[in-house]
N, C-alpha and C positions, 0 to 999 in steps of 0.2 A: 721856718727860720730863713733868713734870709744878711747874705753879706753884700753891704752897702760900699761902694765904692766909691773915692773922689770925684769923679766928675757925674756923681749921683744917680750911677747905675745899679740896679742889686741884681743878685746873683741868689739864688734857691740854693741851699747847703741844708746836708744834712750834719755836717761835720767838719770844721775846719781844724786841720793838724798846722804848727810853727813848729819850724824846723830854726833855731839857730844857733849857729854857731861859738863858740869862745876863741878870745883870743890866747896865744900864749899863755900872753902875762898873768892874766889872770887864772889862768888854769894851773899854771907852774909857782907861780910869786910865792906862796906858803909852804914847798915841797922841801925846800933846804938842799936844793941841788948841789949848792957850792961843794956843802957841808959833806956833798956823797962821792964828790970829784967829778959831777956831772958838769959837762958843758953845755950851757945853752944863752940863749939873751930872749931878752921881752918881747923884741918881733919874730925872731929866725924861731924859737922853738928849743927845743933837746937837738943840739948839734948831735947827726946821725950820720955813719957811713952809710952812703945809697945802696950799697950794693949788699948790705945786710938789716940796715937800722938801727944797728948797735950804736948807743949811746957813746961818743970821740970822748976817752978817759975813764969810760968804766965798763967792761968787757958785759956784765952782767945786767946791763940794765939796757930794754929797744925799747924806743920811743914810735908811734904811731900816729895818724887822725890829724888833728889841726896843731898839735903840738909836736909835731915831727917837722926837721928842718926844710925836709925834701918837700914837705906839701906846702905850697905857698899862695896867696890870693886867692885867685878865683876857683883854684883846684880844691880849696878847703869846703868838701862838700860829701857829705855820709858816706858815696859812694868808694870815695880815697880813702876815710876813715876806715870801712869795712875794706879795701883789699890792702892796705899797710898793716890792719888790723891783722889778716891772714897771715900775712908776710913774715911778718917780726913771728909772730905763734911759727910757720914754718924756720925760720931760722933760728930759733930757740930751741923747740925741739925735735926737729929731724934731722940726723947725723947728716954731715954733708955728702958721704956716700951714696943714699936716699933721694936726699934733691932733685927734681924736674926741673930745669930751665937754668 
């Protein structure tokens, strides 16, 4: 197997994984945030406090990944994903007593 590349070079693969991303809107458009008292818009994401990820307007719900306000552009990339990912799960359920950092 082999990947062919524009300017007509190939490359021996045994495996090619795509990685891509979604944007907001589309990730969110069908969730009914409004409807939950979530804030968020079609670029920024689920408007989040930084310093928690707690979703601005509803105490109960963190936003994460490429749908969290705090990750933006170039930053939208798995490795953000997995440690917002962390984050929000740490500030949801470890008493703030508990907390590191």
């Amino acid at each position: 197997k082999v990947l062919n590349l524009d300017n007509g070079s190939e490359i021996p693969v045994d495996i090619v994984v795509l990685c891509a991303g979604r944007s907001p809107e589309n990730s969110l458009n069908d969730l009914f945030l409004d409807a939950a008292g979530v804030s968020w818009s079609p670029k920024a994401g689920v408007l989040v406090k930084k310093s928690t990820l707690k979703a601005i307007g509803c105490n109960h719900i963190y936003a994460c990944g490429d749908c969290a306000s705090v990750v933006r552009g170039n930053a939208q990339k798995a490795s953000h994903g997995a440690w917002t990912g962390f984050f929000a799960v740490c500030n949801m359920a470890v008493p703030w007593i508990l907390r590191i950092g």
